[in-house]
Every structure is written in C-alpha cells, then in structure tokens.
C-alpha positions as CSV (number, residue, x, y, z in Angstrom):
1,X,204.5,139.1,-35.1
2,X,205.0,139.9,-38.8
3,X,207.9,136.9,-38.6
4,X,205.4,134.3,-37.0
5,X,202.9,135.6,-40.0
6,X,205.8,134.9,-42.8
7,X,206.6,132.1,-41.2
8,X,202.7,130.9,-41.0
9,X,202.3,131.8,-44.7
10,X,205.6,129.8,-45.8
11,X,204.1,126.5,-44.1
12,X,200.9,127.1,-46.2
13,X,202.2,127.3,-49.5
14,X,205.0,124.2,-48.5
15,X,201.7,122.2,-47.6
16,X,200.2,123.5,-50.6
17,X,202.9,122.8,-53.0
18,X,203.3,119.0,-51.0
19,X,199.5,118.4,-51.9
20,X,199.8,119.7,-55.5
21,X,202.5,117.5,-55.9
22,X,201.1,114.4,-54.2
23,X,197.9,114.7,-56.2
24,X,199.9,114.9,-59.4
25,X,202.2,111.9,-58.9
26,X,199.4,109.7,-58.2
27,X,197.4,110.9,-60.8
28,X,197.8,107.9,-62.6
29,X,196.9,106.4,-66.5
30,X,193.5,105.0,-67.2
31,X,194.3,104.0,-70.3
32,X,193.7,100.6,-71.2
33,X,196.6,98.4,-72.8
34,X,195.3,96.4,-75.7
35,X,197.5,95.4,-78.7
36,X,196.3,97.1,-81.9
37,X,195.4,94.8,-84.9
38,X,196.5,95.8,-88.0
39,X,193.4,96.8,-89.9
40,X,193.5,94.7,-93.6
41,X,193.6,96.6,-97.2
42,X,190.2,98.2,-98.3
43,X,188.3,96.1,-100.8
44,X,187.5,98.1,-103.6
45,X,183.9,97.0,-103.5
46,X,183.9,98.5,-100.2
47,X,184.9,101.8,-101.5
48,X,182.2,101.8,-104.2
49,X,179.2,101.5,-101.9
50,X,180.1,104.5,-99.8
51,X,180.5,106.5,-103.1
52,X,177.4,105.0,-104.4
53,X,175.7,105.5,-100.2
54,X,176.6,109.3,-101.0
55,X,174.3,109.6,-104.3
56,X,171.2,109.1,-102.5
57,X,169.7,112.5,-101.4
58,X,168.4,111.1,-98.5
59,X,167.7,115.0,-97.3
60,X,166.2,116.3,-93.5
61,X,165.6,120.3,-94.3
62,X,163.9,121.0,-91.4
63,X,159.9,120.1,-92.6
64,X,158.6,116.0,-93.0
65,X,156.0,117.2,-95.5
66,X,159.6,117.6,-97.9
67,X,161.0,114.4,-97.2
68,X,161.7,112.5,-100.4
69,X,160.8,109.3,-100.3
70,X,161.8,107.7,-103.7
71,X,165.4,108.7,-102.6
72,X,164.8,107.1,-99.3
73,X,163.5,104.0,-100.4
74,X,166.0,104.0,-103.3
75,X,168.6,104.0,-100.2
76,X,167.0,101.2,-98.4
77,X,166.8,98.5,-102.1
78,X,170.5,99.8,-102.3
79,X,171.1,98.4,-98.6
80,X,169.1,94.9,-100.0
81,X,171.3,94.8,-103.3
82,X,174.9,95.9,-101.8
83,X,174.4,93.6,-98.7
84,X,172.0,90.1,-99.7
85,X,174.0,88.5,-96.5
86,X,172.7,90.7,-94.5
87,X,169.2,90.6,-95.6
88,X,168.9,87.0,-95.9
89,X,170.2,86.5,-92.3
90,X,169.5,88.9,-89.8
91,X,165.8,89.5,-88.9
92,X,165.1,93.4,-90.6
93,X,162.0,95.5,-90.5
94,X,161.1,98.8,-90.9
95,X,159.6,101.5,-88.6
96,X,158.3,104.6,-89.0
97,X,158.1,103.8,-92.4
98,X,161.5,105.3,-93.3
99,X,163.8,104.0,-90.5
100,X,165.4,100.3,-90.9
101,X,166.0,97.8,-87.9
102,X,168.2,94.8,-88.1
103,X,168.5,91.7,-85.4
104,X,171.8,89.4,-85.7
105,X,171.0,87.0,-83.3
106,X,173.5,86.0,-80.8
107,X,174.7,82.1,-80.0
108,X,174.1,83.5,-75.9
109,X,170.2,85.0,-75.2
110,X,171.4,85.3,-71.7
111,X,173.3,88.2,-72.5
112,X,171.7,91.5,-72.9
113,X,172.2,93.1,-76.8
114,X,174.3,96.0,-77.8
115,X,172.7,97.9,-80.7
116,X,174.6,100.1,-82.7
117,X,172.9,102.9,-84.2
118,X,173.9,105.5,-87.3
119,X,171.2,107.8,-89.4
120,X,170.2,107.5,-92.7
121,X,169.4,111.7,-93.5
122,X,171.8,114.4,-94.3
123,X,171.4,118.2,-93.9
124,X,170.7,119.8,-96.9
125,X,172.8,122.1,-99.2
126,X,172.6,125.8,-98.7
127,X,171.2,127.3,-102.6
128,X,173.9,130.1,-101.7
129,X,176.6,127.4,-101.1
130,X,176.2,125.1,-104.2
131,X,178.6,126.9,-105.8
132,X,181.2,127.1,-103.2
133,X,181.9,123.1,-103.0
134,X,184.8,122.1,-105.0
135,X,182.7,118.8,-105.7
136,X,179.3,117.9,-107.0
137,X,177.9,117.2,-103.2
138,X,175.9,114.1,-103.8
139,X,178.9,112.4,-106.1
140,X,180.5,110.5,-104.0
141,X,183.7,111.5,-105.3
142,X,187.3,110.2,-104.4
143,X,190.3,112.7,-104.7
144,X,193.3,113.7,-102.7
145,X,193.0,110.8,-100.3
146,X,188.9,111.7,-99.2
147,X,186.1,110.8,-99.9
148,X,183.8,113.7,-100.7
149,X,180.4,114.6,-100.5
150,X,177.2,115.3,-98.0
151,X,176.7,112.7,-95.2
152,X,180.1,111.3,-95.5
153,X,180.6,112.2,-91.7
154,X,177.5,112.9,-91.1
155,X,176.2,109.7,-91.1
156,X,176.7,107.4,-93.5
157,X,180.3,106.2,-92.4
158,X,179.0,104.6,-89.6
159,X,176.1,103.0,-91.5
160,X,178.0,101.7,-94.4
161,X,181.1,100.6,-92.0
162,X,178.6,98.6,-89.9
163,X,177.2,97.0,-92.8
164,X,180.2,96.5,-94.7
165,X,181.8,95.0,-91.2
166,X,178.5,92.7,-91.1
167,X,178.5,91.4,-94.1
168,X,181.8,90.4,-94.2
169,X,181.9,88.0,-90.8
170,X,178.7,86.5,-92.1
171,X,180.8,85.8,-95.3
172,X,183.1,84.0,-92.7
173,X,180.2,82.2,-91.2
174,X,180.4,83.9,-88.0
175,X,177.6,84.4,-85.5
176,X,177.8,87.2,-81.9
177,X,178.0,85.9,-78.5
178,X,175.5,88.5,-78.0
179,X,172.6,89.4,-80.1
180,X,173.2,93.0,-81.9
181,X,171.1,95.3,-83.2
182,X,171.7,97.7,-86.0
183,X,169.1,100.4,-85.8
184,X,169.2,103.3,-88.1
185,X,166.7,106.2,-88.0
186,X,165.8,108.5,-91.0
187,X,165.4,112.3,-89.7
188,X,167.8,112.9,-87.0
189,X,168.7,115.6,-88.6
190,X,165.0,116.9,-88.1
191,X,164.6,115.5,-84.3
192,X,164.7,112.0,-84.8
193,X,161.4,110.7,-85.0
194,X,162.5,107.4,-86.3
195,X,164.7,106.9,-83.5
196,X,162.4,107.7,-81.1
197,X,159.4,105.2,-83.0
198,X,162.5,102.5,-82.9
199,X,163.0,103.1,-78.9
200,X,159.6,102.5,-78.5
201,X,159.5,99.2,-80.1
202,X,162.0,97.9,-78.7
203,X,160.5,98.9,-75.3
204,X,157.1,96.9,-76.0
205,X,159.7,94.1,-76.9
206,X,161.5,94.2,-73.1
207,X,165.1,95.3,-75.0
208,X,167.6,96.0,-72.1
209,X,170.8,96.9,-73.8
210,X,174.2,96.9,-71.9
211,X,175.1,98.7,-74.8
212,X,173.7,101.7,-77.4
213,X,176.6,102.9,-80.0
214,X,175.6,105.6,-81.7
215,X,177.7,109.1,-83.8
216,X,179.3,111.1,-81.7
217,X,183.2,111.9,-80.7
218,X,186.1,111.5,-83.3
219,X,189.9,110.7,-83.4
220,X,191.8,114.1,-83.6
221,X,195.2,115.3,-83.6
222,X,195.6,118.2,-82.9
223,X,192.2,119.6,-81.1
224,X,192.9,118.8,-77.5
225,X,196.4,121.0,-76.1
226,X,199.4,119.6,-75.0
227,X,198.5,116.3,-76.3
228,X,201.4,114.7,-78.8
229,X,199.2,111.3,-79.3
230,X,195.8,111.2,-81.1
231,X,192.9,111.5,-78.8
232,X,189.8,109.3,-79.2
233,X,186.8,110.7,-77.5
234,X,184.3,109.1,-76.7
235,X,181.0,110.9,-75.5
236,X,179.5,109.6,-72.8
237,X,176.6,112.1,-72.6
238,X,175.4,114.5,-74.5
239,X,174.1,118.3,-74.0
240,X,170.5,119.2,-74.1
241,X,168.8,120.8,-77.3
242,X,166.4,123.7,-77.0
243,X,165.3,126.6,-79.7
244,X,163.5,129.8,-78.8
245,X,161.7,131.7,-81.3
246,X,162.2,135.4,-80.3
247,X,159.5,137.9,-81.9
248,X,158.6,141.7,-82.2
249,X,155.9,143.2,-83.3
250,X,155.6,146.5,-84.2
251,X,154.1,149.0,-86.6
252,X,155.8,149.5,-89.7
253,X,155.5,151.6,-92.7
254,X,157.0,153.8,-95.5
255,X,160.5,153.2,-94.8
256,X,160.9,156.8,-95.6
257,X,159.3,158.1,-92.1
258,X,160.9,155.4,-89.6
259,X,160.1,156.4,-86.0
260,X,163.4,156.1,-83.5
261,X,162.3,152.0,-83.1
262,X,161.6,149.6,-85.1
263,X,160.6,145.7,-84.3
264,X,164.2,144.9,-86.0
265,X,165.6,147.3,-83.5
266,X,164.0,146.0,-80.8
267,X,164.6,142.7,-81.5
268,X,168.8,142.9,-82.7
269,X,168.5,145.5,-78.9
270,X,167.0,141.9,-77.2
271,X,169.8,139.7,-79.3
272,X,172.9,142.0,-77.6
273,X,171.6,141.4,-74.3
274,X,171.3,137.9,-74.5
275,X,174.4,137.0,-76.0
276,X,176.5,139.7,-74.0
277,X,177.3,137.8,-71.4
278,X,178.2,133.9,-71.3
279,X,176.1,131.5,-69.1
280,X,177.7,130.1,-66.5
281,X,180.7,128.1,-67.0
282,X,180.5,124.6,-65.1
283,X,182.2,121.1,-65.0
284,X,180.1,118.1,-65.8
285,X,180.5,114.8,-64.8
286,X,182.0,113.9,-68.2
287,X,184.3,116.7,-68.2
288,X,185.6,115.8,-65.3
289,X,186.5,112.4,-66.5
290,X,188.2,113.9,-69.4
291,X,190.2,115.5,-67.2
292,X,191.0,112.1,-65.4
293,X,191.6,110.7,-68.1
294,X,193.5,112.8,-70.1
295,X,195.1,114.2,-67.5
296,X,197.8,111.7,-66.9
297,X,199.2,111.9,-70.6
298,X,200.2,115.1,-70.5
299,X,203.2,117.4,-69.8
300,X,204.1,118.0,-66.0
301,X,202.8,121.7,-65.7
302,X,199.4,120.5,-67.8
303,X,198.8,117.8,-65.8
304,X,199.7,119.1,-62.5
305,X,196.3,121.8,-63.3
306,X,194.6,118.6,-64.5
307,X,194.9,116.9,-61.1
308,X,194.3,119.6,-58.7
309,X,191.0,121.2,-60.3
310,X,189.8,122.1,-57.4
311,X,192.5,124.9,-57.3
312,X,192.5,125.8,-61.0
313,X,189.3,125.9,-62.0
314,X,189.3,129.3,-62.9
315,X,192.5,128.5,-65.3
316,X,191.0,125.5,-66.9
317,X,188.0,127.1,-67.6
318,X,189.6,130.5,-69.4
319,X,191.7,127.7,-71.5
320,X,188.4,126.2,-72.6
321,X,186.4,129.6,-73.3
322,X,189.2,130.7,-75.7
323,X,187.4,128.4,-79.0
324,X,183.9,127.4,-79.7
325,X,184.4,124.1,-79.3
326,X,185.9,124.4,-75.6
327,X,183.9,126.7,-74.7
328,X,180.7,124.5,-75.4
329,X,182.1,121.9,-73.0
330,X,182.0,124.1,-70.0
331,X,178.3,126.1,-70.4
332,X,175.1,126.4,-71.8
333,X,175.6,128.2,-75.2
334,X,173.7,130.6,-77.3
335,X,173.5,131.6,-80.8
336,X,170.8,132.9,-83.2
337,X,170.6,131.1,-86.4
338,X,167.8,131.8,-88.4
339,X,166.5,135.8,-88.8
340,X,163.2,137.0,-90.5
341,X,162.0,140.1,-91.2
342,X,160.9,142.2,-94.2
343,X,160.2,142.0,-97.7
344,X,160.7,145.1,-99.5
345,X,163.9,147.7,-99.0
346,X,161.5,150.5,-98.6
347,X,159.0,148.8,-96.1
348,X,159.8,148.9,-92.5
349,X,158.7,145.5,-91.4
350,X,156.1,145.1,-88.6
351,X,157.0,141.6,-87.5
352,X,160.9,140.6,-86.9
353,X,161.4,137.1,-85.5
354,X,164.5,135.5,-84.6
355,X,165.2,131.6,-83.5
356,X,168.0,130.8,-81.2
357,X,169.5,127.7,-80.5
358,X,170.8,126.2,-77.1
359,X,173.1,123.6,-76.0
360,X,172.2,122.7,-72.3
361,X,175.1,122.2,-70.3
362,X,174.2,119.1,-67.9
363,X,172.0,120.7,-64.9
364,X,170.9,123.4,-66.9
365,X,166.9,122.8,-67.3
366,X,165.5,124.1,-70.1
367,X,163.1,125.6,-68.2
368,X,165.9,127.8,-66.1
369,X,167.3,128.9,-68.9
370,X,163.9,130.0,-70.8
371,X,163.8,131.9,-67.8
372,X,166.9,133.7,-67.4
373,X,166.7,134.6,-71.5
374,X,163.3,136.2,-70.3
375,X,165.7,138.3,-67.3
376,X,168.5,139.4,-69.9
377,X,166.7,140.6,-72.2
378,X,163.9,142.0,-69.8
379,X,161.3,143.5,-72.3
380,X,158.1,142.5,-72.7
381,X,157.6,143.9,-76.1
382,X,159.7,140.3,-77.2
383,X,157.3,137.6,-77.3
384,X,159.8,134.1,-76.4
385,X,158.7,130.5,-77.2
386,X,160.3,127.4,-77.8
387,X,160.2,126.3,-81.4
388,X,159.4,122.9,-80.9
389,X,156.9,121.3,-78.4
390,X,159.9,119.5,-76.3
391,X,162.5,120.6,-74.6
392,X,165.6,117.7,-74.7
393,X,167.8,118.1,-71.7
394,X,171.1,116.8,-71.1
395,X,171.0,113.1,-71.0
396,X,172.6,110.6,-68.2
397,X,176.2,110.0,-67.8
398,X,177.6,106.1,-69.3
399,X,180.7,106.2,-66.2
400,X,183.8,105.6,-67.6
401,X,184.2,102.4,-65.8
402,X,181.2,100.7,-67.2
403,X,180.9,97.7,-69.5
404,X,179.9,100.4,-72.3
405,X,182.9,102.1,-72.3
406,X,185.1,99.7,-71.2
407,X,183.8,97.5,-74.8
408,X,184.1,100.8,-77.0
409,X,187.4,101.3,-75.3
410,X,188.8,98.1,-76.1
411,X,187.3,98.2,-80.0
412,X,189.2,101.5,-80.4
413,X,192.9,100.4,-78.5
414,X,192.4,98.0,-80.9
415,X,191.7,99.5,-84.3
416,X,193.9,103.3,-83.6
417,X,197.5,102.2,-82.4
418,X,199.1,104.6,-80.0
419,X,195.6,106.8,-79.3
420,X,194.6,108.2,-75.8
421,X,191.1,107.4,-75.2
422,X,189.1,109.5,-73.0
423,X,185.4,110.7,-72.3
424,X,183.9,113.5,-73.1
425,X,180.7,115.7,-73.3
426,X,179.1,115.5,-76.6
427,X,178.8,119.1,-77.4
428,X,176.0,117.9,-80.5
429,X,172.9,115.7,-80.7
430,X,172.2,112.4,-81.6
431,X,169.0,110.4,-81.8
432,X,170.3,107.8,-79.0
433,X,169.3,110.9,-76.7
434,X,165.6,109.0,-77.0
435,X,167.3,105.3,-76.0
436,X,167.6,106.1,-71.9
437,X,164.5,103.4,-71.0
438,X,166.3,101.0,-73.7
439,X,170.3,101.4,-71.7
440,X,172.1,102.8,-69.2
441,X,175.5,102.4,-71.7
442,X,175.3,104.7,-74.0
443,X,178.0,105.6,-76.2
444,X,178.5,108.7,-78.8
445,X,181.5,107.9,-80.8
446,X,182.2,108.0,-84.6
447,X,185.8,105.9,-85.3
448,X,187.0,108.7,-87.8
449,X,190.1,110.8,-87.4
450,X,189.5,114.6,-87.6
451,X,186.4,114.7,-90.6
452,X,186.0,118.1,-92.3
453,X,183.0,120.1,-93.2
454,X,180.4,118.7,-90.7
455,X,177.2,120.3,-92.0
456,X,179.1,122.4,-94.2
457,X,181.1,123.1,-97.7
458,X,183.0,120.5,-98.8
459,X,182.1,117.7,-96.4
460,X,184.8,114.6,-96.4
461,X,186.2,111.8,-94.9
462,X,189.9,110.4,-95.2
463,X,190.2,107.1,-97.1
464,X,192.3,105.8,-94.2
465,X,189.1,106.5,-91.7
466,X,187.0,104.9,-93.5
467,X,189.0,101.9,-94.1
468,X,189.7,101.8,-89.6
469,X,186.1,102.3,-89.4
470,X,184.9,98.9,-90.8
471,X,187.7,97.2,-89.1
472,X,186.6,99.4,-85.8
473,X,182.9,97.9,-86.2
474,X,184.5,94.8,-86.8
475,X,186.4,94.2,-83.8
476,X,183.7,95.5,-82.0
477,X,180.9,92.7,-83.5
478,X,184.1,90.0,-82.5
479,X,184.3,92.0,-79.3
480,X,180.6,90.8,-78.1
481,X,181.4,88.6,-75.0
C-alpha cells in the first residue's frame, strides 16, 4: 500500500514538473522587433525652453482659490513665443480658463485621432524643504548631466518634448495621417478639473480616439528583478484614488490633568488598526500581462514562476510585498498623510483629524473599502468621510494587443534600443483617468529613464531623457497611420 502511494505521489510531481516545464518552454517573447533610430543631437534652443518651462511657478497646492494666474498665463505667452509654428498652424483654444487644447489636423479624417496629453501644474515646495534642495527649485538649472528643478518629471517633459517634437516636423512641412490632439490640463495635481472640462468638450464634439497618451510609466534599470535590459513600462490602467478624513472628537483641557484618552489617542489607536494588516493582495489584469510579458526575458528559474502563476502565486506576491512600489501593484494601499491636532503644548486638543490616502487596486470599490476601514478600526467615536465628493476607481484595462499599445510600443522599440517593453498597473494618477467616454486606448507612459525626486527634493531629469523624449514624441507623430 505505502509503495502504490509513493509510487502515486512520484507520477504527480513527474506530471507536475512535465507541465511546469511545458508551460515555460512555450512561454514565448511578446516583444516586438523594430529597429531603433538613432535619436539626433539636442539643439541648444531645445534645452533652453525646458530651463526656461521650469521658471514658471505654475503651482497646484491643494486649494483653486491659490492658483496663480499671472504665472499660468505667463506659461501659456511663453508656449506662443517659444513655439509661433505651432500657434499659427494648429487650431488652439483654451478651456477651463487655464488648460490649453491644440488640433493638428490630419491629411486622413477617416481615421479616428490620438491625443496626447501632459499637465501644466507642479506640486508645490514644502517651506521645511526649501532648504534641503541643492538647487534653486524653479531655476531650471543644468549640472552633472540633469536637468534640475520642480515639474521636470512631473510634467513638463512631456509637454515641452511634444511641443518641441511639433514644432520641428512643421518646420519640415510635415502634416499627420491622423489628426492629433495635444491636450494639456492645468491642476492635475489638484484632481484635474481641466482635464475633465477638456473630456467634456471633446465629447459634445463626437471625439472617438483610438488613442489617449498621457504621464505615466518610465524606462528603468534596475527596478524590475532579474532583468539585465532596461524595462519600458507602459501603464495600461491605472489604480483608483480615494481620501478619508478620519476625526475624533473629544474633550480636552489643561494638559496638566489628561484623563487615560485623549482624541489623539483615540485616533493614532484607529490609525494602528487600520494600517496593521495589508489589504488583500490580488493580480490585475495588467499585472498579469506584465508577467506575460516580462516573463519570457528572464532567467530560467524567474521565468519558469512567471509562467506557471497559477502555482506560485503565493511566491510572486511575497517578492512584490517586499518594496512600496511592488507592493502597490498587488493591493489596495493605505497611508495617512496629512495629521492635525492641537495648538498649544499645554492644551490637550479636543478635535484630532487625520486624512488617509488610498490607491484602489482594480476590483476594489471605493465603497468596499470605506467599509472595511469602518470594520478595522471598529469605533464609533471615529467619525470617517471621504475628503473629496468623488470617489475615482480603477480605470479600464488598454489590452496589450490593442492598436494603443501596439503604436506606443512601436514609438518606444524605436527611440530606446535594446529595452523590454511590457505593461503595467499604474500605481499613480493621471488626469486621462476622466478620458474613458473619449477612448478605449489609453496609455500612461512618460519616455524618461529612471527620473529622481518625483514630488520631492531635488526633482531632475537626465539630459539624455530629455533629448529621447522629443525624438520619442517624434516618431510617434511620424507613427500616425
């Protein structure tokens, strides 16, 4: 008996290891083979309007009412002097008041448009942090290969690289198969109103893109394991966006009598509870295409996992949780990020409120996961509300195989030489979350190769992205057929 159940157990794991092994030789390349075009040398014009782009504090800090609008509109006569081609060709308007939309039309209306999209605002600079940047912020300084300065990644490579790429192939006279339209919204950073004003329009104007470009993935080296070759990933959805003001109230009082609870107690109490425990991990459709596609590229042991999922899952998913950034691809995360309460050292406050920000994972509702915050921390001395009126959940999935991002694709084989492409879930958000009515193609992808100081100290861009940028945007205007 215990032979027959040996040998029962051996045929198992022979068939098992057949089927691991099957699945991994035919787990075969996506990529797509294009010949890379050498990009040309950077005009120093070109160089000069991004520095000059970067002096304009064209700020979101969270409130409309402190939008500058000198500095806005200073931006958009800067756009009218640095690019007269562009202005004296393609129809432009604005919207919103703020926001700028451009139409180069194409020498085919039969074919539906591709707009590509970038964002005028930056996020502003922490008071506390001013000190901490090695380089006056709004600058636009050049040193040690970078370009420094707020809104370099975030967003005003795209923007200047589509314009610069614009101007120069109306210099050459030439004109899209397709019509393209640059859209470019003003408070992204603030919820993208802008954006959302420009969908509209183009709505009441019967738009059907087969394409929407907006910010999104990058070019890095050294951010996805086992892979020798840069990886270019582009995001094919994005996770959803929801903030939940958490408050106590309590009474307070000489800070010399505290009683055994106070609201901050109560609340940092409700803040352990939530964040104690991750949400739960899952694979969405665009992480499973990652896999697919990445997959195939990598080492024998690393890809056999990749192509048999369904018996790894549990490994895959304890590589991912070990950063931030994997981790964010695989749940719904959590984290508080803005804390009030008190206003004297001796004063025990009687309100403590606490906003926490969440990044849907695809299939997580916003109105599940209100829910099961109310469950974990389970007191109903915490008052919970979203911050904002909406709640913006996970948008659609562009599949890989789509004209979308199959065109981005091709852009990128062309401009990076020797870079794996693959999709992936957009861990941020962007305002072409609000274009879903306008295109079913809609791509998150920012042709720059591993950017540092996103939102933060030192923001900067190599000279060498920006210069494969425009020639990205470029091949991609060429591309339009």
């Amino acid at each position: 008996m215990i032979k027959r159940i040996l040998l029962f157990l051996l045929l198992v794991i022979l068939v098992l290891a057949a089927v691991l092994i099957f699945n991994t030789l035919n787990f075969k390349s996506k990529q797509l083979s294009v010949a890379a075009l050498p990009a040309p040398e950077m005009p120093t014009s070109a160089l000069q309007h991004f520095k000059d782009a970067i002096k304009y504090q064209t700020i979101s800090d969270g409130d409309s009412s402190h939008l500058d609008s000198a500095q806005f509109f200073g931006f958009h006569k800067f756009l009218e002097h640095t690019y007269p081609r562009v202005h004296s060709t393609l129809a432009h308007e604005s919207v919103a008041k703020y926001s700028l939309l451009y139409k180069w039309e194409g020498t085919n209306p039969a074919l539906p448009p591709i707009i590509l999209m970038a964002h005028q605002d930056v996020v502003p600079i922490e008071e506390e942090t001013k000190k901490m940047w090695s380089v006056d912020p709004f600058e636009g300084v050049v040193k040690d290969d970078f370009i420094w300065g707020r809104g370099t990644t975030d967003d005003k490579i795209n923007l200047i690289s589509i314009m610069e790429a614009a101007e120069k192939l109306l210099g050459e006279k030439y004109q899209p198969e397709r019509t393209l339209y640059f859209a470019f919204g003003h408070d992204e950073e603030m919820g993208g109103t802008g954006a959302q004003a420009i969908a509209a329009l183009l709505q009441t104007r019967g738009i059907k893109a087969d394409l929407v470009l907006d910010e999104g993935g990058i070019i890095t080296k050294d951010k996805v394991p086992g892979m020798t070759k840069p990886v270019a990933l582009i995001g094919t959805s994005e996770k959803g966006y929801l903030s939940l003001e958490l408050e106590v109230e309590k009474s307070g009082g000489h800070s010399s009598m505290p009683e055994s609870e106070t609201s901050i107690d109560i609340l940092a109490k409700a803040l352990v509870n939530l964040r104690k425990e991750p949400f739960h991990p899952e694979f969405s459709e665009s992480t499973m295409e990652f896999m697919e596609h990445i997959g195939p590229e990598l080492p024998f042991l690393q890809k056999l996992v990749f192509a048999n999922p369904w018996l790894f899952k549990s490994i895959i998913i304890g590589i991912y949780s070990r950063t931030g950034s994997g981790n964010a691809i695989i749940r719904t995360t959590a984290v508080p990020t803005i804390f009030k309460a008190g206003v004297k050292d001796n004063v025990i406050p009687t309100v403590a409120k606490v906003t926490v920000n969440f990044r849907l994972l695809p299939g997580d509702k916003g109105e599940v996961i209100i829910a099961e915050v109310k469950d974990r921390i389970h007191d109903d001395r915490v008052k919970i509300a979203p911050t904002r009126s909406f709640i913006a959940e996970a948008s659609p999935v562009t599949p890989g195989d789509s004209f979308a991002y199959k065109k981005v694709d091709e852009a990128i084989k062309q401009t990076f030489p020797n870079t794996i492409t693959s999709p992936f879930l957009m861990i941020g958000g962007t305002d072409s979350r609000y274009f879903g009515e306008v295109s079913s193609g809609i791509i998150k992808f920012s042709p720059m190769v591993d950017p540092i100081g996103f939102h933060g100290i030192d923001e900067r861009v190599s000279l060498d992205s920006y210069q494969s940028a425009m020639w990205f945007f470029e091949q991609l205007m060429r591309n339009t057929r």
